[in-house]
C-alpha positions in Angstrom: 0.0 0.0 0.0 1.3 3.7 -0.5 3.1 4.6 2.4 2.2 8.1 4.1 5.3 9.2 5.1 8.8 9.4 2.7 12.4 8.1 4.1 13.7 11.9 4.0 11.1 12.5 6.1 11.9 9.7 8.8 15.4 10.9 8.3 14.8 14.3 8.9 13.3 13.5 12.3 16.6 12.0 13.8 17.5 14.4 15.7 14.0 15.0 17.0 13.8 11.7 18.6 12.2 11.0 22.1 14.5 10.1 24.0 13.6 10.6 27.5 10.9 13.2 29.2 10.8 14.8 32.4 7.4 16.0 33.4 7.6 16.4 37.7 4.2 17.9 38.1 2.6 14.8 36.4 3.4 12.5 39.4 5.9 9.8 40.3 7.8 9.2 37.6 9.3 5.3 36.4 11.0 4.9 33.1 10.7 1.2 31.4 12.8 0.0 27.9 10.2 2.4 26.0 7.9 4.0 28.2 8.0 6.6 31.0 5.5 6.1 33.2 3.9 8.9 35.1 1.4 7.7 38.3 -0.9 10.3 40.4 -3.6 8.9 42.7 -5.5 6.6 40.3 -4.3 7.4 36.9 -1.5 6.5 35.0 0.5 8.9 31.9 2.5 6.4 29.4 4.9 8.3 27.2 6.0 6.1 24.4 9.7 6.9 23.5 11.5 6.3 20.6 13.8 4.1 22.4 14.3 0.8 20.8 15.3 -2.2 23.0 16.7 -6.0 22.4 17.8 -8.6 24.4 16.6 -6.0 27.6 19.0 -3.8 26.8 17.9 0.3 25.5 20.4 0.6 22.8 18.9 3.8 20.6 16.6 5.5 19.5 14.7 5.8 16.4 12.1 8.6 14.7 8.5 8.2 15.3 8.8 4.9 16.7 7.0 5.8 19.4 3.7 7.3 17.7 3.6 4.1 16.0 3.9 2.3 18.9 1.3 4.1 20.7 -1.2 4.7 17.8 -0.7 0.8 16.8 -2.0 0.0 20.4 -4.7 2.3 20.2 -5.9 0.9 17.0 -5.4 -2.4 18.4 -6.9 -1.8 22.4 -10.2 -0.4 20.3 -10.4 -3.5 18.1 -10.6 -5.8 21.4 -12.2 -3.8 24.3 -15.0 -6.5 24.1 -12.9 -9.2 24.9 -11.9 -7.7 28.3 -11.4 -4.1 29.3 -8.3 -2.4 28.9 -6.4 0.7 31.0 -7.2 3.3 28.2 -8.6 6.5 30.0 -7.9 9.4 26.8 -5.2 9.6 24.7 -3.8 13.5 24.9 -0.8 13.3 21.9 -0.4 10.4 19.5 2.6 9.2 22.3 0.9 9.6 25.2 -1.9 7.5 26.8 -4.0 8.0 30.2 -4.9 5.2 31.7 -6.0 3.7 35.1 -3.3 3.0 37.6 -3.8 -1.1 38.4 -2.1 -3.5 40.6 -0.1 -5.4 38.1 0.0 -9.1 38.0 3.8 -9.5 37.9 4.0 -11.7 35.3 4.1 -11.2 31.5 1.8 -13.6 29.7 2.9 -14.7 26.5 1.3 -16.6 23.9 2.8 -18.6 21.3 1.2 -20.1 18.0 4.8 -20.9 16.4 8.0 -22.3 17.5 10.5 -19.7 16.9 12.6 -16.6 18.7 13.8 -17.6 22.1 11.3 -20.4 22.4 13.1 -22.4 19.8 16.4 -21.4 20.9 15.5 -22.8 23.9 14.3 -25.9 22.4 17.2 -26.1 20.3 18.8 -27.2 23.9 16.5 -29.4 24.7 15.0 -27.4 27.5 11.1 -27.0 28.5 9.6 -23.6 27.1 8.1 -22.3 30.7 7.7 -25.8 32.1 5.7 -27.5 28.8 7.7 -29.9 27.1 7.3 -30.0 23.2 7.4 -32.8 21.2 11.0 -34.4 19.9 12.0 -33.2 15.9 9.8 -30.0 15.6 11.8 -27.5 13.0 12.4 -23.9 13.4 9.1 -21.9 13.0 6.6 -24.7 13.0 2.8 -23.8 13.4 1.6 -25.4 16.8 -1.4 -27.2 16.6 -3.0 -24.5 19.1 -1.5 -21.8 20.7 0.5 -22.6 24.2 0.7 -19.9 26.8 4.8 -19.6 28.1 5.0 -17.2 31.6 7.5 -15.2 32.4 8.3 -13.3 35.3 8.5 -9.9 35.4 12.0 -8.6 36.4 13.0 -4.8 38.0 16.4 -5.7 36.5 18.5 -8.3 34.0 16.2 -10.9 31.6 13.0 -11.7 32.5 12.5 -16.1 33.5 10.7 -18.2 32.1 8.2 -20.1 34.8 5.6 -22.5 34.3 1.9 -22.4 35.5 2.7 -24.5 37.9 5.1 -22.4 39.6 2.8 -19.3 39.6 0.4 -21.4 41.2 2.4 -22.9 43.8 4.4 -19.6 44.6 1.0 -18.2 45.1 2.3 -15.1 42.6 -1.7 -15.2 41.4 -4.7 -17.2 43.0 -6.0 -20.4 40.4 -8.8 -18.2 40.1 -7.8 -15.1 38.6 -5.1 -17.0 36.3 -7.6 -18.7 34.9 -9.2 -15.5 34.4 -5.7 -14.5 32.6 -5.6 -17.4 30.2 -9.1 -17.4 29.2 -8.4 -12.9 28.2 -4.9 -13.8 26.7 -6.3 -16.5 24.6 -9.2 -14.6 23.4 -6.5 -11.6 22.8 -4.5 -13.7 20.4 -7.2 -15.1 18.8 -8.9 -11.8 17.6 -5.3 -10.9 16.8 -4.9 -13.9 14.8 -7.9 -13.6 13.0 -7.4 -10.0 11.9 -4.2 -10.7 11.2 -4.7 -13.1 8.2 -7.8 -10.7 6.9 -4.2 -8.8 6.3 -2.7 -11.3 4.5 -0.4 -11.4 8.1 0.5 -14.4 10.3 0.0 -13.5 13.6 3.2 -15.6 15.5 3.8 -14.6 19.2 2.6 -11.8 21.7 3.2 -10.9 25.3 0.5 -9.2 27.3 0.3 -7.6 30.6 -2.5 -7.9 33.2 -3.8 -6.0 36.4 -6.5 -5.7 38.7 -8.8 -2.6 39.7 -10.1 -1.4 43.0 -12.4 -4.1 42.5 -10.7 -6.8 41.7 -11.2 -6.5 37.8 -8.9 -8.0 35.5 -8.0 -5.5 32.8 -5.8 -5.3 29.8 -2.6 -3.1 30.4 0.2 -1.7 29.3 0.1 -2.0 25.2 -1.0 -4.6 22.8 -0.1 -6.1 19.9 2.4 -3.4 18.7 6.1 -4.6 16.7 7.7 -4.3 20.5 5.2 -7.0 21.7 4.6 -9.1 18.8 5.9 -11.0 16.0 4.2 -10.9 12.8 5.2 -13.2 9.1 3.5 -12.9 5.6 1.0 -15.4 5.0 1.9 -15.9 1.4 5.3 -17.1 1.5 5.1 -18.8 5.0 4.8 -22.5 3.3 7.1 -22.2 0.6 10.0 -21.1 2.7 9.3 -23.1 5.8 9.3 -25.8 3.5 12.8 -24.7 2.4 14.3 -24.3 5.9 14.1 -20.3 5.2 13.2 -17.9 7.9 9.5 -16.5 7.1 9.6 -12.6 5.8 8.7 -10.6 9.2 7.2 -7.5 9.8 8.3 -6.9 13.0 12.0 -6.0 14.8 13.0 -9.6 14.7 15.3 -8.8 12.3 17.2 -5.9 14.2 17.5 -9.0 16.7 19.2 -11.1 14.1 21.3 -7.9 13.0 22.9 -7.7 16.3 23.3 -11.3 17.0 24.8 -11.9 13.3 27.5 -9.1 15.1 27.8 -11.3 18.1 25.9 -9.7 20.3 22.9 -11.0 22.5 22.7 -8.2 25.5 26.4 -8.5 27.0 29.2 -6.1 26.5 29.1 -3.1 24.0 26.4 -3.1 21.6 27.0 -2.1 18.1 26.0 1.1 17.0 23.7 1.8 14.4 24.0 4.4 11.9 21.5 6.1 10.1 20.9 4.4 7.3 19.6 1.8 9.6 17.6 3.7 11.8 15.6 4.8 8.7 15.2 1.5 7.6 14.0 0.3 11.3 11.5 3.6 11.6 10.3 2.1 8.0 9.9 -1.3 9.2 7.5 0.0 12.4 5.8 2.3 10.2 4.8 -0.4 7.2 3.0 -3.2 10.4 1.3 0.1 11.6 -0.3 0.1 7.6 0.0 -3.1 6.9 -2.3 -4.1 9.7 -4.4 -1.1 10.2 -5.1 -0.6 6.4 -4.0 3.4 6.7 -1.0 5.8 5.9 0.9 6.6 8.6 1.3 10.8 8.7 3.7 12.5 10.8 5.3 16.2 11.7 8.9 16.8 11.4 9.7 18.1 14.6 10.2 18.3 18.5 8.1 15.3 20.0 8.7 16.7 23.3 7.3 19.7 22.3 4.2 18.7 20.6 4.1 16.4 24.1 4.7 19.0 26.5 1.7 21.4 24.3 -0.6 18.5 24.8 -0.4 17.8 27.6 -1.2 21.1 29.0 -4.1 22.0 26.4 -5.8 18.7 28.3 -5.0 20.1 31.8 -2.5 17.3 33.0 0.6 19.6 33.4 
C-alpha cells in the first residue's frame, strides 16, 4: 500500500527523537525499555519513547517509533475492548496514553502459536519452554497445533525467567482463580489478533500481554498490545514455501534488528553495536509499514520536537 510518510522524512526526524521526558508535576515518575510512566492517585500517563530495546538492553533511538507504537496500540486496544477491558482512559498526543493505575499481575503472559525466537532457541537445547515440554524433531518456526501460553516473570532488572503455570500457582504469585481468568483474556487476545491478522494477509506468530486488577478486583488489559515491540508478525503468502525450504519466514516486526545484532555477536552482554542512520531509517520504515499493513491506513507525521508537541498536549488537556 502507498506509504504516508517518505524516508527523507523519517530521516529528517533524527534528531527530534524522544529520548527521554521529564514531566515532575505529572506525578511519580518510572522509566521502562520504551515508556515513561507517570502515576498520580488513580491514573497512569504512558509516554511512548522512541527508544528501541533488544535482548533488555535500550540501545537507541529511532524517529516516530513511538507514535507508531502508541497509535498501533490504540488501534489495536479499540479492536478488542469487548474481549476484556483495557487501562485506556484518553489519549492526549499520538505518544501519550491516560490510563487507570492497576495493581499489576507480575508476570508477562505470552502466547505462542509458532515455535521460533527464544522459544526455539530454547528448544534447540533441549529445555522446556516455561515448564511444557514440546514434542521431539519439531523444526524452526513450526505452526503449533493451538496456541501454548509460556509465563514469564516480570523482572525490575536483568532478563525476565521463564516459569511455568505450575510455579505461579504454587508460589502463590496469582490465586487459580484469577489466572484462569488471565488465560481465558490472553487466549481470546491472540485469537482476535490472529484472525485480523490473516484478513491482512499477516501471520500472527507470538505476543506478550500484561495484566492488572482494579479497585475491585477487575482484570483489565494493560500496558500495550499487539504493537512490533510486543509481537511478532510473518507474511501469509510465502510462509509455506520457505518453511518448507528451511528459510526464515519474511517478518514485519523487529525480529530482524534481533538477528542484525546477533549476526554481530551480540545477545545483551558487552558493547552493543551502534547503528548508523541508514539503519535507523530502515527500522522507523519497518515499524511504520505493520502500523499500515495491519491497520489498512497511511501513517502521517510532523517533522519536529516530539517533546514539544508532548509538552503542548499535555497542557491543552489540563495534565501539566
Amino acid at each position: 500500500m502507498q506509504t504516508g510518510i517518505t524516508d527523507e522524512q523519517i530521516r529528517s526526524q533524527i534528531p527530534f527523537a524522544l529520548e527521554s521526558t521529564d514531566f515532575p508535576s505529572l506525578g511519580s515518575r518510572y522509566q521502562g525499555k520504551v515508556r515513561d510512566s507517570y502515576v498520580k492517585g488513580d491514573r497512569r500517563v504512558l509516554i511512548a519513547s522512541d527508544r528501541i530495546s533488544a535482548f533488555d538492553r535500550v540501545l537507541t533511538t529511532i524517529p516516530f517509533k513511538g507514535e507508531v507504537l502508541t497509535r498501533l496500540a490504540s488501534f489495536w486496544f479499540g479492536l478488542t475492548s469487548e474481549i476484556i477491558a483495557n487501562h485506556v482512559v484518553s489519549e492526549p498526543d499520538p505518544q501519550v496514553i491516560v490510563g487507570r493505575e492497576l495493581k499489576i499481575v507480575p508476570i508477562e503472559v505470552v502466547m505462542r502459536g509458532y515455535l521460533t525466537g527464544s522459544a526455539w532457541r530454547d528448544y534447540e537445547k533441549g529445555n522446556d519452554i516455561s515448564g511444557i515440554k514440546l514434542p521431539k524433531n519439531l523444526r524452526k518456526n513450526q505452526k503449533f497445533p493451538e496456541p501454548i501460553i509460556t509465563p514469564s516473570t516480570k523482572e525490575s532488572a536483568g532478563h525476565d525467567q521463564p516459569i511455568s503455570r505450575e510455579e505461579i500457582l504454587k508460589r502463590k504469585i496469582v490465586s487459580e482463580e484469577l489466572w484462569a481468568k488471565i488465560e481465558k483474556a490472553a487466549k481470546g487476545l491472540f485469537i482476535a489478533g490472529t484472525a485480523h491478522a490473516a484478513s491482512r494477509g499477516l501471520l500472527f506468530v507470538d505476543t506478550k500481554y500484561e495484566f492488572g486488577t482494579d479497585a475491585k478486583g477487575n482484570l483489565i488489559l494493560a500496558d500495550e498490545i499487539h504493537t512490533p515491540d510486543s509481537s511478532r508478525y510473518w507474511y501469509a503468502k510465502s510462509y509455506a514455501e520457505r518453511f518448507s525450504e528451511g528459510k526464515d519466514p519474511e517478518s514485519l516486526d523487529k525480529e530482524f534488528v534481533r538477528r542484525w545484532l546477533m549476526e554481530r555477536g551480540w545477545m545483551g552482554e558487552g558493547e552493543a553495536p551502534k547503528f548508523d542512520d541508514d539503519f535507523k531509517v530502515k527500522i522507523a520504515r519497518r515499524y511504520i509499514s505493520t502500523y499500515e499493513e495491519l491497520t489498512g491506513l497511511p501513517f502521517t507525521a510532523k517533522v519536529g520536537s516530539a517533546r514539544e508537541r508532548i509538552e503542548k498536549n499535555l497542557k491543552k488537556a489540563k495534565l501539566l
